[in-house]
C-alpha positions in Angstrom: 0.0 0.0 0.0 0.9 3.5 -0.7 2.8 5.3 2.1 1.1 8.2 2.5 1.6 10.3 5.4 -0.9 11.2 7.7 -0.6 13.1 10.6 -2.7 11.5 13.3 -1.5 13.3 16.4 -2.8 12.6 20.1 -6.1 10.9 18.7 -3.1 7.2 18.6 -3.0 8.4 22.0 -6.7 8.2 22.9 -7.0 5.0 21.2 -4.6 3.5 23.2 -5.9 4.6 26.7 -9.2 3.6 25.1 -8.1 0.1 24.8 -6.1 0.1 28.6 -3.0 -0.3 27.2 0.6 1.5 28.0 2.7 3.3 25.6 5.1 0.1 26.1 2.5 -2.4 25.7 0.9 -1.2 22.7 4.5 -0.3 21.2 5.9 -4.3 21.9 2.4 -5.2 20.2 3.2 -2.9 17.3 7.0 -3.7 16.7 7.8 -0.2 17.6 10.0 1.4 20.2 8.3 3.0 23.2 10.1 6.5 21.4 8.7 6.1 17.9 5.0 5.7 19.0 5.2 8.3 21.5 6.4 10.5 18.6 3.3 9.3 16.4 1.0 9.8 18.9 2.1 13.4 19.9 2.2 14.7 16.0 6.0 14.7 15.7 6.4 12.1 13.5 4.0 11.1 10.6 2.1 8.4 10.3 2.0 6.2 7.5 -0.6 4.5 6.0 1.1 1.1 6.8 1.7 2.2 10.2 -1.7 3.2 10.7 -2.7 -0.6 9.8 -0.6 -1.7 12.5 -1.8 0.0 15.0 -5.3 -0.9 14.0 -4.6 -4.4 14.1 -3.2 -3.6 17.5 -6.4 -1.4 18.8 -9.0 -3.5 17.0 -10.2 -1.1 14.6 -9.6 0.3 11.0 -6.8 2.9 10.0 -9.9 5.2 9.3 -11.2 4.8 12.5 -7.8 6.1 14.3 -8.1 9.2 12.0 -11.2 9.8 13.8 -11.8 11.3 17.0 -12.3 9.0 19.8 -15.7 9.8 21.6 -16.5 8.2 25.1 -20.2 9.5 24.2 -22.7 7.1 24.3 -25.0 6.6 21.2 -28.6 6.6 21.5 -29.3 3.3 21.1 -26.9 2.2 23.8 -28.2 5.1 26.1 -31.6 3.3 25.4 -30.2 -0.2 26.5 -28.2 1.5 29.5 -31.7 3.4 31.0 -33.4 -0.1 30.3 -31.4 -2.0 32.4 -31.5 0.7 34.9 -35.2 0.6 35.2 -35.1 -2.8 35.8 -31.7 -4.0 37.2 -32.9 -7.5 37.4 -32.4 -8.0 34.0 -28.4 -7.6 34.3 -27.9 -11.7 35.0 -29.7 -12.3 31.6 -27.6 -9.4 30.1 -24.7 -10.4 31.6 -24.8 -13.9 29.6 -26.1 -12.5 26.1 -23.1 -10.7 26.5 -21.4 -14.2 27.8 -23.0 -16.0 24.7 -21.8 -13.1 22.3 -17.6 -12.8 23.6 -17.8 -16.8 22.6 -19.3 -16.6 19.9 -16.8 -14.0 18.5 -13.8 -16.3 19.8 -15.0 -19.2 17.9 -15.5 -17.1 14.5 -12.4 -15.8 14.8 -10.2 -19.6 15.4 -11.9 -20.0 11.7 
């Protein structure tokens, strides 16, 4: 792929607190020195398209997606679902393994 360069300045940043993980972690995951993603995600490098897909193999998201600003804003549908289960909290067991059901779901999908 063509190595354009992008500059994606502290939004690397926020979606790498967004996924708990340290500037070393994240870097080790990446192939990258602790130094050369901190100079990504603080603008003083660019960022090239192929390091963009790394790093959104690493995060678990698409290159586009980490030109994007990270919001912690909840949509509407999931404020919906969050006031619903706050109106009736006994619900959150049955929740709880939908969500279960889902994560294994996803696991097995993905060993394909």
């Amino acid at each position: 792929m063509e190595n354009q360069k992008k500059h994606a300045d502290n939004r690397l940043k926020a979606w790498r607190k967004r996924r708990g993980l340290t500037l070393e972690a994240a870097a080790e995951l990446a192939g990258f020195t602790s130094v050369s993603l901190n100079r990504y995600e603080n603008g003083n490098r660019p960022v090239t398209i192929d390091i963009l897909e790394t790093l959104a193999k690493v995060y678990d998201t698409t290159p586009a997606a980490l030109l994007n600003e990270v919001t912690d804003e909840l949509s509407s549908e999931e404020r919906l679902i969050l006031n619903r289960l706050r109106q009736n909290p006994s619900a959150a067991p049955m929740l709880r393994a939908i969500l279960d059901e889902l994560t294994a779901y996803e696991e097995v999908k993905s060993l394909q």
